[in-house]
Biopython code that builds the backbone (N, CA, C, O; Angstrom):
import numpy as np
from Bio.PDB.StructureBuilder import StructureBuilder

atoms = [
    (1, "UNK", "N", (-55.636, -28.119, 19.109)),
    (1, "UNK", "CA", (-54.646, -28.023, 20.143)),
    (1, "UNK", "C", (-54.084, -26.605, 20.238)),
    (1, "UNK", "O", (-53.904, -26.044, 21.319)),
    (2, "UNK", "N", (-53.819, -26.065, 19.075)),
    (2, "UNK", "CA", (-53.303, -24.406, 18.809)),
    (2, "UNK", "C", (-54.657, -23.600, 19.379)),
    (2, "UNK", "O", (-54.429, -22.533, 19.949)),
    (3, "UNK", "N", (-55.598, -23.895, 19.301)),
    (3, "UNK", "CA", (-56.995, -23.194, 19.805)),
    (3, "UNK", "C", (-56.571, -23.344, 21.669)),
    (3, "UNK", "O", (-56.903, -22.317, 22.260)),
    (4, "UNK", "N", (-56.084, -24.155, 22.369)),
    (4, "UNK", "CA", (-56.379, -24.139, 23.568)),
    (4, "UNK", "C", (-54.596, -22.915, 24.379)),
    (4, "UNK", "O", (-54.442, -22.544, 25.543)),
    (5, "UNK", "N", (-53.810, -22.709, 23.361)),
    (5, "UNK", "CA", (-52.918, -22.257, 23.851)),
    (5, "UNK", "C", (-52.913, -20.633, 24.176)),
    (5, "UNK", "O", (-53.197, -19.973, 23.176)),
    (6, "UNK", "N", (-52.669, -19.906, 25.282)),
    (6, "UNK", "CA", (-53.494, -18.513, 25.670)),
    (6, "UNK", "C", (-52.575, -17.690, 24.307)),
    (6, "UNK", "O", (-52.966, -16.627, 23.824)),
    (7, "UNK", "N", (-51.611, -18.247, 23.946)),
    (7, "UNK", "CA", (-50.850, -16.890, 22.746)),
    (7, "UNK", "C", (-51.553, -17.898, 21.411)),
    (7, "UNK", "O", (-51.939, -19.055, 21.244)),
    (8, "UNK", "N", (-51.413, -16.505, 20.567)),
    (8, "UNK", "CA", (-51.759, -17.517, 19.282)),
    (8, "UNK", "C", (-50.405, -17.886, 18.475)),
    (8, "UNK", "O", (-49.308, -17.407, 18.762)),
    (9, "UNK", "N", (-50.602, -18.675, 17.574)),
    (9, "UNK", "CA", (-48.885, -18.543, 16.449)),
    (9, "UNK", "C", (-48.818, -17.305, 16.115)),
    (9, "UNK", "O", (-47.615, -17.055, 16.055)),
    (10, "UNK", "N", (-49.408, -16.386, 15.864)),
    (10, "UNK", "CA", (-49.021, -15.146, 15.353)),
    (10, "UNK", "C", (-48.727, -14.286, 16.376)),
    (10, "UNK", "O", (-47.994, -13.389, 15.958)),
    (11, "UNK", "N", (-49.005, -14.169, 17.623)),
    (11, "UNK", "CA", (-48.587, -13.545, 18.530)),
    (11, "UNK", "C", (-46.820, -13.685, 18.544)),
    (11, "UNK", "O", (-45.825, -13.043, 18.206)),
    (12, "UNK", "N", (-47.202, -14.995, 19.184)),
    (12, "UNK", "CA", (-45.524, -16.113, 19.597)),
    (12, "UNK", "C", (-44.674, -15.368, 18.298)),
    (12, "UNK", "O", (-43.871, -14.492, 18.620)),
    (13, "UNK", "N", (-44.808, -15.644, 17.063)),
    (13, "UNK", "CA", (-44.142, -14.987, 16.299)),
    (13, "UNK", "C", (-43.803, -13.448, 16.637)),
    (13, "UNK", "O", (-42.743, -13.252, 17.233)),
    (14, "UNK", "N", (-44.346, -12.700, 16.415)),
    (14, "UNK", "CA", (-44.369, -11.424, 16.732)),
    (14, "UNK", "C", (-43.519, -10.812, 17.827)),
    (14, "UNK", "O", (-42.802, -9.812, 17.807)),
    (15, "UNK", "N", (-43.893, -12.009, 19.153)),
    (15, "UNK", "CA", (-42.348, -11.542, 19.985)),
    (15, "UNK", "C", (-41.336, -12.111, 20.426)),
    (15, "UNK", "O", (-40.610, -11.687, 21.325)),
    (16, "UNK", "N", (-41.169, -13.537, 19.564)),
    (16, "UNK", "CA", (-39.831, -14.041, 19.695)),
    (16, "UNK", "C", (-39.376, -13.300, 18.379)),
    (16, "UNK", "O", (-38.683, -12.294, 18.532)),
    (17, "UNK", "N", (-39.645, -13.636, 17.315)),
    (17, "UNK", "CA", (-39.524, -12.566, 16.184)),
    (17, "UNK", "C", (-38.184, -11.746, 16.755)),
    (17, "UNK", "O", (-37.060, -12.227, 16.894)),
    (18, "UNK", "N", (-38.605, -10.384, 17.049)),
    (18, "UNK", "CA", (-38.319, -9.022, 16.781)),
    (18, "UNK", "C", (-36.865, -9.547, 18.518)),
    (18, "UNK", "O", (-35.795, -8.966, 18.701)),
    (19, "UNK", "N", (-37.134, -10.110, 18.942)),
    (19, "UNK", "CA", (-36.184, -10.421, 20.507)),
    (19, "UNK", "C", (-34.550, -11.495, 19.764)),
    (19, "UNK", "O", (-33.370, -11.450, 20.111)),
    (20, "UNK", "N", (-35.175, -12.250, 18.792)),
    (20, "UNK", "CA", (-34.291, -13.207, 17.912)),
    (20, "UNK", "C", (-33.135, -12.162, 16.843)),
    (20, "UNK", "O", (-31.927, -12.257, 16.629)),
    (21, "UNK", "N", (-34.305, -11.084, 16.299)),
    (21, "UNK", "CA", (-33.397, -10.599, 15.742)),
    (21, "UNK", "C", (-32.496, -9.382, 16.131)),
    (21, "UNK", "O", (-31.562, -8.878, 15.507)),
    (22, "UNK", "N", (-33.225, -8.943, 17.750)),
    (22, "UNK", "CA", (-32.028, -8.571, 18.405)),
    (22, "UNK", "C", (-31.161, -8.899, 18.750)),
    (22, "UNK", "O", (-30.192, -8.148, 18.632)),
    (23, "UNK", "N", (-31.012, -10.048, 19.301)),
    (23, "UNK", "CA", (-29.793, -11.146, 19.550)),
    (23, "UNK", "C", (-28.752, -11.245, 18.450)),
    (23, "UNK", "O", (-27.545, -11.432, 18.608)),
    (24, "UNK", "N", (-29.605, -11.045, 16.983)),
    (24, "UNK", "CA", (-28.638, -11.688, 16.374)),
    (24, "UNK", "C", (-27.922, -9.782, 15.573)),
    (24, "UNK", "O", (-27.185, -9.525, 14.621)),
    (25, "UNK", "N", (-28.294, -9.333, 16.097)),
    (25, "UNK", "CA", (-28.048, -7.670, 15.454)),
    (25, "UNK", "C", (-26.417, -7.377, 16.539)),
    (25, "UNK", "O", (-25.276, -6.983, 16.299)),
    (26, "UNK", "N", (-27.008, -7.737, 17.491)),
    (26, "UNK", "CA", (-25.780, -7.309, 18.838)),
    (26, "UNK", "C", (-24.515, -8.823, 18.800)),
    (26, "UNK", "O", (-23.400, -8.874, 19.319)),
    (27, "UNK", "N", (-25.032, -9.575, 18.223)),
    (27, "UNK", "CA", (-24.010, -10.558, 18.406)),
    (27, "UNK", "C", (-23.059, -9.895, 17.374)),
    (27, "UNK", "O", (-21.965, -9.425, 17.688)),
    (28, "UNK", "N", (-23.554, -9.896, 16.148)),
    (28, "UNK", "CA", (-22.740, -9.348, 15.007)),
    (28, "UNK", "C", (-21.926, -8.164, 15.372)),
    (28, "UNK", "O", (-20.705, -8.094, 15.238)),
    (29, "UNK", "N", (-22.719, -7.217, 15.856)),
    (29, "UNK", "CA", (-21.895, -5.912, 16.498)),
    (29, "UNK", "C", (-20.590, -6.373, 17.183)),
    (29, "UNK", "O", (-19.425, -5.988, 17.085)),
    (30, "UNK", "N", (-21.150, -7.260, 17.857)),
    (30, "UNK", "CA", (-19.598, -7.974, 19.279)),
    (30, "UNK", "C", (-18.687, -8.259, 18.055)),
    (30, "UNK", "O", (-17.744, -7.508, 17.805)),
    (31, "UNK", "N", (-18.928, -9.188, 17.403)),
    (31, "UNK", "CA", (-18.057, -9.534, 16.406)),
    (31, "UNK", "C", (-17.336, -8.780, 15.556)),
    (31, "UNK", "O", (-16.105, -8.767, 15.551)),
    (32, "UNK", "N", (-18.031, -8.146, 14.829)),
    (32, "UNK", "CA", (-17.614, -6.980, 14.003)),
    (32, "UNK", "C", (-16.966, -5.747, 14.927)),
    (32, "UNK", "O", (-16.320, -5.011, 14.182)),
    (33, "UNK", "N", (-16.931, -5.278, 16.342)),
    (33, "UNK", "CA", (-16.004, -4.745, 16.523)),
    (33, "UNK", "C", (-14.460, -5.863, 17.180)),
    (33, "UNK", "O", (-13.301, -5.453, 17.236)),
    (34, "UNK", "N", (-14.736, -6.689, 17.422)),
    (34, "UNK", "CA", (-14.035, -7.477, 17.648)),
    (34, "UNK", "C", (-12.826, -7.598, 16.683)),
    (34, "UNK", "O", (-11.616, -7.726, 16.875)),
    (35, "UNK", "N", (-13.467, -7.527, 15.765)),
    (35, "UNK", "CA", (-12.328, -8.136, 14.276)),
    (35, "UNK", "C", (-12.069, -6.214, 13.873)),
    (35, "UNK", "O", (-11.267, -5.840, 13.017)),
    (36, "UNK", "N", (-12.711, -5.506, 14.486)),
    (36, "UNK", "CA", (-12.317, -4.311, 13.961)),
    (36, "UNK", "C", (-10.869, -3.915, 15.095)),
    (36, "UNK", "O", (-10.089, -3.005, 14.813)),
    (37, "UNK", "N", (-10.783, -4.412, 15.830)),
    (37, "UNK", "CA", (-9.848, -4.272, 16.806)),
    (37, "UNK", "C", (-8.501, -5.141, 16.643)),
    (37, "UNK", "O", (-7.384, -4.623, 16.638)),
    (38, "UNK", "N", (-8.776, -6.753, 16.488)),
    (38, "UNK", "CA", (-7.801, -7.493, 16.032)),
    (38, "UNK", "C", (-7.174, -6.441, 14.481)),
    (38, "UNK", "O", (-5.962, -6.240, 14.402)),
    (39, "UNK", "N", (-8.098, -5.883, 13.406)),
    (39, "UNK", "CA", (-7.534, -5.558, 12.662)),
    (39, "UNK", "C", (-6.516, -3.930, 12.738)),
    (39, "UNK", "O", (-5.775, -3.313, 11.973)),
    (40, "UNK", "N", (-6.836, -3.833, 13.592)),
    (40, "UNK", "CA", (-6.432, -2.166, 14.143)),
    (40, "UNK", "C", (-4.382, -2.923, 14.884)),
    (40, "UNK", "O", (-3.225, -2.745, 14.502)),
    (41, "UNK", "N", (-4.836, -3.473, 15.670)),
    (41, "UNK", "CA", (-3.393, -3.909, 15.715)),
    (41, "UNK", "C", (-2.716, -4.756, 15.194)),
    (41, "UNK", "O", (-1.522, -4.874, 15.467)),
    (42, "UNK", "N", (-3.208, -5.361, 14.515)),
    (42, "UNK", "CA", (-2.174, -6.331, 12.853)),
    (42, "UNK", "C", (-1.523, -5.337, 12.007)),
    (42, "UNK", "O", (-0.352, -5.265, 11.632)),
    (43, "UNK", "N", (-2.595, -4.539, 11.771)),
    (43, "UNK", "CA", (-2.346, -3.519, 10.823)),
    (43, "UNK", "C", (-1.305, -2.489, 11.562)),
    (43, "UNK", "O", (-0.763, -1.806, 10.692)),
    (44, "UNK", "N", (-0.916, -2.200, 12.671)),
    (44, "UNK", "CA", (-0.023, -1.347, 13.776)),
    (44, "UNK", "C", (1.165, -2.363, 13.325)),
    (44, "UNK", "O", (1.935, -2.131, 12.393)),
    (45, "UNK", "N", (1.187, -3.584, 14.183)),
    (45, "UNK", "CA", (2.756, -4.564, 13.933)),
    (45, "UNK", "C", (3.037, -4.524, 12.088)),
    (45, "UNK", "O", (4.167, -4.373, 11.624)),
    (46, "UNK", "N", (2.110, -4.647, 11.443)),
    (46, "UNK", "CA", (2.768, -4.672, 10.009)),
    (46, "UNK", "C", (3.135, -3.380, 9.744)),
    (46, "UNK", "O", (4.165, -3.219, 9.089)),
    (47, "UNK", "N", (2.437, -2.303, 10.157)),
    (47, "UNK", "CA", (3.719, -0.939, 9.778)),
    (47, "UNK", "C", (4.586, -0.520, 10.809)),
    (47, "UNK", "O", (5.041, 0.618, 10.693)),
    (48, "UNK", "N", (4.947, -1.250, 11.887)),
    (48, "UNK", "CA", (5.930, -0.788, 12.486)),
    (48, "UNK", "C", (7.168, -1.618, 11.885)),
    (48, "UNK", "O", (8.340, -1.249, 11.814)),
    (49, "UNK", "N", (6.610, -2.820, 11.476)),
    (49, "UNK", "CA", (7.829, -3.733, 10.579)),
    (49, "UNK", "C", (8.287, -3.345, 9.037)),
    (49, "UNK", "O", (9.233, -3.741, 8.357)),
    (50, "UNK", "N", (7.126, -2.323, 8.746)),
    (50, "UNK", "CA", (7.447, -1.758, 7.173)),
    (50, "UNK", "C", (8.405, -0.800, 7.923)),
    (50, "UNK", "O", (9.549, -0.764, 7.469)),
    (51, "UNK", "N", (8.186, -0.166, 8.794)),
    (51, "UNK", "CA", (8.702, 1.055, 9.036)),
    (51, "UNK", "C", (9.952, 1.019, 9.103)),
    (51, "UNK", "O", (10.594, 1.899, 8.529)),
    (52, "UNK", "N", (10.578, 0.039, 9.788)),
    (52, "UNK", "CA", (11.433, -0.516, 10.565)),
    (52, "UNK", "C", (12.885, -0.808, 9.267)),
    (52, "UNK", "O", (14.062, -0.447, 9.242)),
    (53, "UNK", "N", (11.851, -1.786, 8.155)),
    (53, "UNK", "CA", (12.783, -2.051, 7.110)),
    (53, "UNK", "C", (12.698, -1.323, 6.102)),
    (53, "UNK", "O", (13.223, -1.643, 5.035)),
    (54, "UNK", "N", (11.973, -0.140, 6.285)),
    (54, "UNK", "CA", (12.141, 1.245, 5.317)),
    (54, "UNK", "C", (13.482, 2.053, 5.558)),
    (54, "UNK", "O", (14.427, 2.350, 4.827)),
    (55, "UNK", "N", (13.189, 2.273, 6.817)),
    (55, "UNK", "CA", (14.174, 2.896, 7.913)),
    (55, "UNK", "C", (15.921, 2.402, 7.815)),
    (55, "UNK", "O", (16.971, 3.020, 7.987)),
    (56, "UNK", "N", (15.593, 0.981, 7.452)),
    (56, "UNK", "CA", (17.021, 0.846, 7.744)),
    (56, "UNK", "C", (17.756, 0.488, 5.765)),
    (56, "UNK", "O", (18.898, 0.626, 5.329)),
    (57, "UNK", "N", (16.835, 0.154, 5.266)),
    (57, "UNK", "CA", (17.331, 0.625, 3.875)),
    (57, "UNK", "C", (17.668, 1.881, 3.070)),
    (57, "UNK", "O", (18.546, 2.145, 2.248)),
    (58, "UNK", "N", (16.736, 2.498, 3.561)),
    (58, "UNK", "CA", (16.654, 4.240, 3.361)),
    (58, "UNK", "C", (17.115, 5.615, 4.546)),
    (58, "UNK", "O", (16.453, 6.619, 4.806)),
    (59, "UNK", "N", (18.348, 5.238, 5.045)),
    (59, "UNK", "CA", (18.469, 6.043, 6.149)),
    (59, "UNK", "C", (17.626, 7.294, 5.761)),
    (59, "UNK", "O", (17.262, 7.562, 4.616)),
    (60, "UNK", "N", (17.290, 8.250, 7.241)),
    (60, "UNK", "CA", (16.753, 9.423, 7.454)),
    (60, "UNK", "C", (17.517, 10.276, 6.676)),
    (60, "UNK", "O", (18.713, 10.045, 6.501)),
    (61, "UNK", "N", (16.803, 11.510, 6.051)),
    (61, "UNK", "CA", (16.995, 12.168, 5.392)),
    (61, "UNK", "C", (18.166, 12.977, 5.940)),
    (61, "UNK", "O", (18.216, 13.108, 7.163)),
    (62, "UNK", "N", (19.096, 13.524, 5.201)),
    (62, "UNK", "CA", (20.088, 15.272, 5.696)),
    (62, "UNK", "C", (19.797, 16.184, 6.811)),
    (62, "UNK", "O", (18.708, 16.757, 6.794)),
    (63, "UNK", "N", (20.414, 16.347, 7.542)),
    (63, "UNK", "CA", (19.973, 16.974, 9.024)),
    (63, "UNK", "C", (20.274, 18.424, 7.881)),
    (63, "UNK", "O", (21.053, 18.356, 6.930)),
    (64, "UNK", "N", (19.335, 19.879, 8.308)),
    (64, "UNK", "CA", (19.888, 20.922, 7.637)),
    (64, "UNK", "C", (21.267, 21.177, 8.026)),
    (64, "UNK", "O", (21.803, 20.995, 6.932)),
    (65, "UNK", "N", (22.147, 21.451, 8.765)),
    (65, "UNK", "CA", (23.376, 21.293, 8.985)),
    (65, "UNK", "C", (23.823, 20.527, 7.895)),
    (65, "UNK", "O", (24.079, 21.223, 6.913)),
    (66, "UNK", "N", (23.924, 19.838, 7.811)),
    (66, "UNK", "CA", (25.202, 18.397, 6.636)),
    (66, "UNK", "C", (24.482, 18.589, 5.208)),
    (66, "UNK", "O", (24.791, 17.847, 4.276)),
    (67, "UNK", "N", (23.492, 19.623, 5.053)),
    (67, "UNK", "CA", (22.674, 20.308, 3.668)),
    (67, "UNK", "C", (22.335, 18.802, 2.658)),
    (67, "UNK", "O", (22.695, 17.707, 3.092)),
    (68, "UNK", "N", (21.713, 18.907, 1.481)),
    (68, "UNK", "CA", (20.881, 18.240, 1.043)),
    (68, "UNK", "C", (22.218, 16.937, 0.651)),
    (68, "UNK", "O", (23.443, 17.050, 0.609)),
    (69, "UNK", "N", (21.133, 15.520, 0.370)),
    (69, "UNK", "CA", (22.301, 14.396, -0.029)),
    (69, "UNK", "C", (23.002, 14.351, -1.240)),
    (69, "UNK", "O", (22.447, 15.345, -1.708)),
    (70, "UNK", "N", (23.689, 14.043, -2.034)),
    (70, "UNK", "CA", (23.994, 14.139, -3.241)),
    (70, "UNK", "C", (22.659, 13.732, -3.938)),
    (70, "UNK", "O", (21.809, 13.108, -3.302)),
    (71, "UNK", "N", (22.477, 14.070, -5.199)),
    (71, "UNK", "CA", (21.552, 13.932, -6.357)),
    (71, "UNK", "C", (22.006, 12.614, -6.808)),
    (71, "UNK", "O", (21.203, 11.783, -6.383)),
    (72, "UNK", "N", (22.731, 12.185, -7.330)),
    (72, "UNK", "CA", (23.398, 10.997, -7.987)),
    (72, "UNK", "C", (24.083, 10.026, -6.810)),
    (72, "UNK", "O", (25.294, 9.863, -6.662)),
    (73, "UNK", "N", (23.088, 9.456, -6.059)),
    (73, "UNK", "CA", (23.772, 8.563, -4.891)),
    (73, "UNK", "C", (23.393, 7.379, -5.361)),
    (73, "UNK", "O", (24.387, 6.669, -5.202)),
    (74, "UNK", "N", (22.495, 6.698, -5.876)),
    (74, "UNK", "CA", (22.567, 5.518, -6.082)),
    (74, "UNK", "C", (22.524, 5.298, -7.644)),
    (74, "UNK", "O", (21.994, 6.215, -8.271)),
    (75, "UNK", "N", (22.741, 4.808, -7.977)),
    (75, "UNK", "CA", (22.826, 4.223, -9.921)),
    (75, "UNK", "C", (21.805, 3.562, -9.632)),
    (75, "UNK", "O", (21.467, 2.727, -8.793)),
    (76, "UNK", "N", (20.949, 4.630, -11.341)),
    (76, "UNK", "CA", (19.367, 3.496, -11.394)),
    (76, "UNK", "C", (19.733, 2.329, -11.707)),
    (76, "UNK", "O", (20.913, 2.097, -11.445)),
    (77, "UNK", "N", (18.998, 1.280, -12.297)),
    (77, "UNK", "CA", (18.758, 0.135, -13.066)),
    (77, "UNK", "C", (19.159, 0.039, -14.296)),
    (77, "UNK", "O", (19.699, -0.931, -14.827)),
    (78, "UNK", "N", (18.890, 1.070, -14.762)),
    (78, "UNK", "CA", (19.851, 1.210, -16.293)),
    (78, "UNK", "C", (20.990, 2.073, -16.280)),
    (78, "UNK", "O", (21.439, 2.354, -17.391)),
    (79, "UNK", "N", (21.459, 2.470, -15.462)),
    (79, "UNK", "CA", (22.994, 2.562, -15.267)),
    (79, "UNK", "C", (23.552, 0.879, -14.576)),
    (79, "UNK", "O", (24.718, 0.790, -14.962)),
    (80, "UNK", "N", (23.384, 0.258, -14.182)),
    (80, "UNK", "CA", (23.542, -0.685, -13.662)),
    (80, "UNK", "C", (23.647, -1.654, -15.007)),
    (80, "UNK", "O", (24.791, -2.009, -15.294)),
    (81, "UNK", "N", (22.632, -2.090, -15.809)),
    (81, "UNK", "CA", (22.672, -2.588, -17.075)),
    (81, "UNK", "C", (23.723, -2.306, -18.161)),
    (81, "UNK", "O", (24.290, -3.146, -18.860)),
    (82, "UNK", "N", (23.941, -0.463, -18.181)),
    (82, "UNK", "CA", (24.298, 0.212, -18.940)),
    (82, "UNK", "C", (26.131, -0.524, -18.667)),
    (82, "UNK", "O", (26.934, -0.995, -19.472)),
    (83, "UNK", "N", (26.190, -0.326, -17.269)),
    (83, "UNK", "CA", (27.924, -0.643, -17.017)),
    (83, "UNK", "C", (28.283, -1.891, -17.068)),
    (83, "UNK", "O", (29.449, -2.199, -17.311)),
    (84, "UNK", "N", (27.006, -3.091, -16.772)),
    (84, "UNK", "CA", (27.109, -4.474, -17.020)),
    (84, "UNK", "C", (27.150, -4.571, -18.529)),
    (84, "UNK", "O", (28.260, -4.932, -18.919)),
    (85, "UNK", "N", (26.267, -4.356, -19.500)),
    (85, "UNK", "CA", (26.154, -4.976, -20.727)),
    (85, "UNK", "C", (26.538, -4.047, -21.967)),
    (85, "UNK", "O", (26.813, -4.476, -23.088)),
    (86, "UNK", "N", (26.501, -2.188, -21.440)),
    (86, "UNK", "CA", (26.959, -2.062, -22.485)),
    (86, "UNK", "C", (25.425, -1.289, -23.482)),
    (86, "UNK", "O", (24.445, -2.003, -23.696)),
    (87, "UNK", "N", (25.450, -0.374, -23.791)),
    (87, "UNK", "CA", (24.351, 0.434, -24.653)),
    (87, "UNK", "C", (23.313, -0.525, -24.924)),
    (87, "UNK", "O", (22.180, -0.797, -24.526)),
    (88, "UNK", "N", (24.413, -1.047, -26.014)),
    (88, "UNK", "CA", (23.173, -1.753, -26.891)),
    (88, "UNK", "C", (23.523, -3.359, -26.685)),
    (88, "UNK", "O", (23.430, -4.055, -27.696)),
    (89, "UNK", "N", (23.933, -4.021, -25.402)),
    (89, "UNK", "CA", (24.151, -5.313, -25.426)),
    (89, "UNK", "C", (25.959, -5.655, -25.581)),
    (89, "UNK", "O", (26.591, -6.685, -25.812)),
    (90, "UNK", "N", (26.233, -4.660, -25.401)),
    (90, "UNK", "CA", (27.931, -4.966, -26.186)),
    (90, "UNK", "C", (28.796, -4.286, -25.326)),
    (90, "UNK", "O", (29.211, -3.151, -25.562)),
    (91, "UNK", "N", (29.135, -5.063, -24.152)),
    (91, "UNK", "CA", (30.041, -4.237, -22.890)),
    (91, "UNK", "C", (31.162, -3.634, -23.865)),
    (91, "UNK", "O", (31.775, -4.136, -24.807)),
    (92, "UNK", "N", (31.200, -2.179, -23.187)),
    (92, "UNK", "CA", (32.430, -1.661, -23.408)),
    (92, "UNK", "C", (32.185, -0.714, -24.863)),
    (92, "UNK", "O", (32.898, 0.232, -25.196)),
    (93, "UNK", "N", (30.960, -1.247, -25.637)),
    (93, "UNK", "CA", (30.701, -0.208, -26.805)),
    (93, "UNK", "C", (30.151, 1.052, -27.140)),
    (93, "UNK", "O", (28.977, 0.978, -26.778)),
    (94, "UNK", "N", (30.328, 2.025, -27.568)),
    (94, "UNK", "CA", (29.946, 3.338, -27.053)),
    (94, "UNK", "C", (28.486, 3.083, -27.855)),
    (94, "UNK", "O", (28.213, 2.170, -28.634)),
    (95, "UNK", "N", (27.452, 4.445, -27.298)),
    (95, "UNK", "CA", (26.227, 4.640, -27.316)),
    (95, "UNK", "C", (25.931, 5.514, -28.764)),
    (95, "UNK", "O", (26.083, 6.711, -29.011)),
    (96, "UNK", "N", (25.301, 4.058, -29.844)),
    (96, "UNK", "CA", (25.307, 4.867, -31.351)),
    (96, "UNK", "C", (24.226, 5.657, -31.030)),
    (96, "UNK", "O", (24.160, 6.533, -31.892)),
    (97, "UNK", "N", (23.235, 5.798, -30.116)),
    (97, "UNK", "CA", (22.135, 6.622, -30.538)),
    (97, "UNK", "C", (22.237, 7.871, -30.172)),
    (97, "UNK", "O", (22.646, 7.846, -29.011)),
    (98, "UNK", "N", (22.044, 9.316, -30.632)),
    (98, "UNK", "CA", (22.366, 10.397, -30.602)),
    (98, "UNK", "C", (21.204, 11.278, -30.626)),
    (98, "UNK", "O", (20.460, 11.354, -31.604)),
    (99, "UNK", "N", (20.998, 12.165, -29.189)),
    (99, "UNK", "CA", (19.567, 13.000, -29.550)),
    (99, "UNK", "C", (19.672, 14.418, -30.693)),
    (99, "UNK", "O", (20.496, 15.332, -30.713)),
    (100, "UNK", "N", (19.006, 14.268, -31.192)),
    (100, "UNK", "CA", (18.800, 15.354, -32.440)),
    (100, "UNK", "C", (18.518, 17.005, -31.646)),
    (100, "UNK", "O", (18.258, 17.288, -30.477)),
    (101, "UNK", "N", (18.704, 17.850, -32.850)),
    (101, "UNK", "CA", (18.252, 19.239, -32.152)),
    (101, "UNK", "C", (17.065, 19.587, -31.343)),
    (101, "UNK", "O", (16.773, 20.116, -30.271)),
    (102, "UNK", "N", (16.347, 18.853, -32.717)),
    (102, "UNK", "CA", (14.694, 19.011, -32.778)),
    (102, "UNK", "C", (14.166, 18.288, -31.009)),
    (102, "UNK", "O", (13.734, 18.857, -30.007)),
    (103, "UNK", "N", (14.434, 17.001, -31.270)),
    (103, "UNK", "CA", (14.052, 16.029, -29.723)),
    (103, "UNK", "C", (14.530, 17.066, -28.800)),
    (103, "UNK", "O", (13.697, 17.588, -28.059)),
    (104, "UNK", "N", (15.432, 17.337, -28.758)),
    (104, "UNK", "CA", (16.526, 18.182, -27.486)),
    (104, "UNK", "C", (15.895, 19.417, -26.816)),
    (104, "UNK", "O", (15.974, 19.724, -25.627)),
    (105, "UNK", "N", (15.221, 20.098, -27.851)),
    (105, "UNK", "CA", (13.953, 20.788, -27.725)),
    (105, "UNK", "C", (12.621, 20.502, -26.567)),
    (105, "UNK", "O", (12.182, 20.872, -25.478)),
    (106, "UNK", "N", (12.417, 19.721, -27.510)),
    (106, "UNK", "CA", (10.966, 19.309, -27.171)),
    (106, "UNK", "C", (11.028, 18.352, -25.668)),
    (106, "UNK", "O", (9.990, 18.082, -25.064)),
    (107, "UNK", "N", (12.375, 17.907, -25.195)),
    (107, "UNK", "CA", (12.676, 17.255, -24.173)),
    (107, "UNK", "C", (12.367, 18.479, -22.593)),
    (107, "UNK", "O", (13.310, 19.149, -22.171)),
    (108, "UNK", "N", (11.538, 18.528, -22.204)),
    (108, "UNK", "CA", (11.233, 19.076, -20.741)),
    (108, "UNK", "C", (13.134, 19.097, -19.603)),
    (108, "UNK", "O", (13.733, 18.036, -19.423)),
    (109, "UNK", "N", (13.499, 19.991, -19.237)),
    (109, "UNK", "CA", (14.262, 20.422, -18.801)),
    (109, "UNK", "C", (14.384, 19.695, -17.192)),
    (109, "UNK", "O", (15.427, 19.355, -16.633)),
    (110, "UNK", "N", (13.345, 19.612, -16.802)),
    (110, "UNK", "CA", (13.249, 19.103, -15.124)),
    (110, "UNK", "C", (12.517, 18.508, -15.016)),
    (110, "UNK", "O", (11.374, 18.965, -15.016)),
    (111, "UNK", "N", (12.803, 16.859, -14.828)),
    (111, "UNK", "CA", (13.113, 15.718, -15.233)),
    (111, "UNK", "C", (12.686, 15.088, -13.687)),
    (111, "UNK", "O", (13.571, 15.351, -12.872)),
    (112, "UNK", "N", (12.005, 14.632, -13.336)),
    (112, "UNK", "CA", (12.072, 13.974, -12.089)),
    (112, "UNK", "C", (12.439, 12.636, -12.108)),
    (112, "UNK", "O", (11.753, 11.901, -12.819)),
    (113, "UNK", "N", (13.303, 12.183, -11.531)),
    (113, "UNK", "CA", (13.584, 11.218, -11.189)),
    (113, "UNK", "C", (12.763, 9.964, -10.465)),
    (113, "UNK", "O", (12.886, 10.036, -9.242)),
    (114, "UNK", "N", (12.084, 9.013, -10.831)),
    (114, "UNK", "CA", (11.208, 7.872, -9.952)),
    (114, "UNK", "C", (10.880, 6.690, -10.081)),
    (114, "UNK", "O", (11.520, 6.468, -11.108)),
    (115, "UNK", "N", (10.318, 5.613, -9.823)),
    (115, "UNK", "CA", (10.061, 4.751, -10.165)),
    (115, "UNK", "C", (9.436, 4.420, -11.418)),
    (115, "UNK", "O", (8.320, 4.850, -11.711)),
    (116, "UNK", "N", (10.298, 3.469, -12.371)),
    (116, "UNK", "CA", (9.375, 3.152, -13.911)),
    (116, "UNK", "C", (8.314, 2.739, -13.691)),
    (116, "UNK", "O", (7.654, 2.499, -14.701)),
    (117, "UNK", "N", (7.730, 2.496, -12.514)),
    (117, "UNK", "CA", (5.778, 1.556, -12.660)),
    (117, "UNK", "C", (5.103, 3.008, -12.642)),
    (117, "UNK", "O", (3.879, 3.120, -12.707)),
]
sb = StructureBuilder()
sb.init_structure("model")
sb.init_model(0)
sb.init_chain("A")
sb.init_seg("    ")
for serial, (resi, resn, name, xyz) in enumerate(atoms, 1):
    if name == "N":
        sb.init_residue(resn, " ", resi, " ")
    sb.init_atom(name, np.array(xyz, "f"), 0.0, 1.0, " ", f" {name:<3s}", serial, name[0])
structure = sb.get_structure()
């Protein structure tokens, strides 16, 4: 019955073949820019909403006019601890630990201030 048909199976293969897997090359493309686009503006609304609640926790920096903000504007975490509990656990008790000459030394002078992670 395959003998009376004018293509052979290996033909038929050969050019649905290579036509199938164009179809399926350009579908993916559609798709994949598709989701490259949905992700382009998700990713826009989630930093205009970071931005937004950056912005309003962290006002804008010192206009040069009104010159730089104070250095000591907010109390870290362990000043916060320090005035709740107290050095060593014991509100109100002064701080037995005392830096030595030697440490005082070897301690780097300019100190940046940042996040403990």
């Amino acid at each position: 019955m395959l003998e009376t048909l004018p293509l052979s199976l290996l033909a038929l293969v050969n050019i649905v073949g290579p036509i199938l897997l164009l179809a399926a090359l350009v579908y993916g493309a559609i798709l994949a820019g598709r989701r490259l686009r949905l992700g382009r503006a998700r990713n826009a609304a989630r930093n205009a909403r970071t931005r937004a609640l950056y912005q309003a926790e962290y006002p804008p920096a010192a206009t040069p006019e009104s010159g730089p903000p104070p250095a000591d504007e907010r109390p870290t975490e362990d000043d916060l601890q320090r005035a709740a509990l107290g050095p060593r656990g014991v509100p109100g008790a002064d701080d037995p630990a005392k830096m030595t000459p030697q440490r005082a030394k070897k301690t780097p002078k300019s100190l940046e201030p940042g996040h403990t992670a």
